[in-house]
N, C-alpha and C positions, 0 to 999 in steps of 0.2 A: 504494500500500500504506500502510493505514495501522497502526496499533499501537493495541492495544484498553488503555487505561489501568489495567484493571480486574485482567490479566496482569500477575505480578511479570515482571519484563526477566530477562535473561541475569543470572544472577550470580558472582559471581567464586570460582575455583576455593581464593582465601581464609578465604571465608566458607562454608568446610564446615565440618563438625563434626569431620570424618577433618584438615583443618590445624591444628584447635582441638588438639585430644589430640595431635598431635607438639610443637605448639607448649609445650605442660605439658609431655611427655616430655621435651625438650629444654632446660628451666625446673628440673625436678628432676634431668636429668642433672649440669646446671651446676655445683646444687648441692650434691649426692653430690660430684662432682668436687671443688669447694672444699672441703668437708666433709675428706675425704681428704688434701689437700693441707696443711691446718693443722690436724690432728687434736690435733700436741701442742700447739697455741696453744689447741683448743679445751677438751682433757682431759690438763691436763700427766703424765708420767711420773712417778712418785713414786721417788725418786732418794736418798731417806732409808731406803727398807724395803731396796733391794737395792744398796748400794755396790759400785762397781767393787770384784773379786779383783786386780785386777793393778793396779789404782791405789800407785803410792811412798807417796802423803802418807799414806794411811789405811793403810797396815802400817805403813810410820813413826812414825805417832799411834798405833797400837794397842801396838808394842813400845813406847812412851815411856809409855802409860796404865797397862801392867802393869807397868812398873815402880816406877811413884809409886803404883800402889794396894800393891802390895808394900811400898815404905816405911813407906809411910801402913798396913798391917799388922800389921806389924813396930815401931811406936810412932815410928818415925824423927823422920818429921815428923806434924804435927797436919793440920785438914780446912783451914786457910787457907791453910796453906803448899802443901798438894797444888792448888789451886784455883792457886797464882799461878805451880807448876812445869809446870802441865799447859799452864797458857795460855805460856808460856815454851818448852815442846815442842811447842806448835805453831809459835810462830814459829820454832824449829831446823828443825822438817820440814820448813815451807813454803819455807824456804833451801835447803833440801837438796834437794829435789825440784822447785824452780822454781815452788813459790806458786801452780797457778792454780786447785788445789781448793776448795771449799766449806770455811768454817768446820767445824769439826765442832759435833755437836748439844748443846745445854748441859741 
């Protein structure tokens, strides 16, 4: 027996088309899957528009801001003095609540 050279041979159940397409399926599922997995590495959460309700530091800072803009109202103190009491109620808050909040927004 011989073998006509002119005949492709047996070929390998890889070299379909049907392993090609799982092969991609399996390439995009990868990467949906990673996708998913670091969504907030890839589209961080914006953490500025919606502040924790039950967060200490930020009612803490907000009852310290209404009361030095009340001051600062009221003629008490002047815009410098408010700037260097607010940055001063934050460092009381951050003591008070254990520090591990975000700055608040300037």
């Amino acid at each position: 027996m011989t073998t006509d050279p002119t005949k492709p041979g047996p070929t390998s159940a890889l070299d379909r088309p049907a392993a090609r397409w799982i092969a991609v399926a399996v390439a995009l599922a990868g990467a949906v899957a990673l996708g998913t997995i670091h969504r907030d590495d890839l589209l961080p959460p914006d953490e500025a528009a919606a502040p924790a309700a039950d967060d200490p530091f930020q009612a803490c800072l907000a009852q310290r801001r209404a009361d030095i803009e009340q001051m600062q109202a009221d003629g008490v103190i002047d815009q410098n003095q408010a700037k260097l009491f607010l940055g001063r109620a934050e460092a009381l808050c951050r003591d008070q609540t254990g520090g591990n909040a975000p700055p608040p927004p300037q």
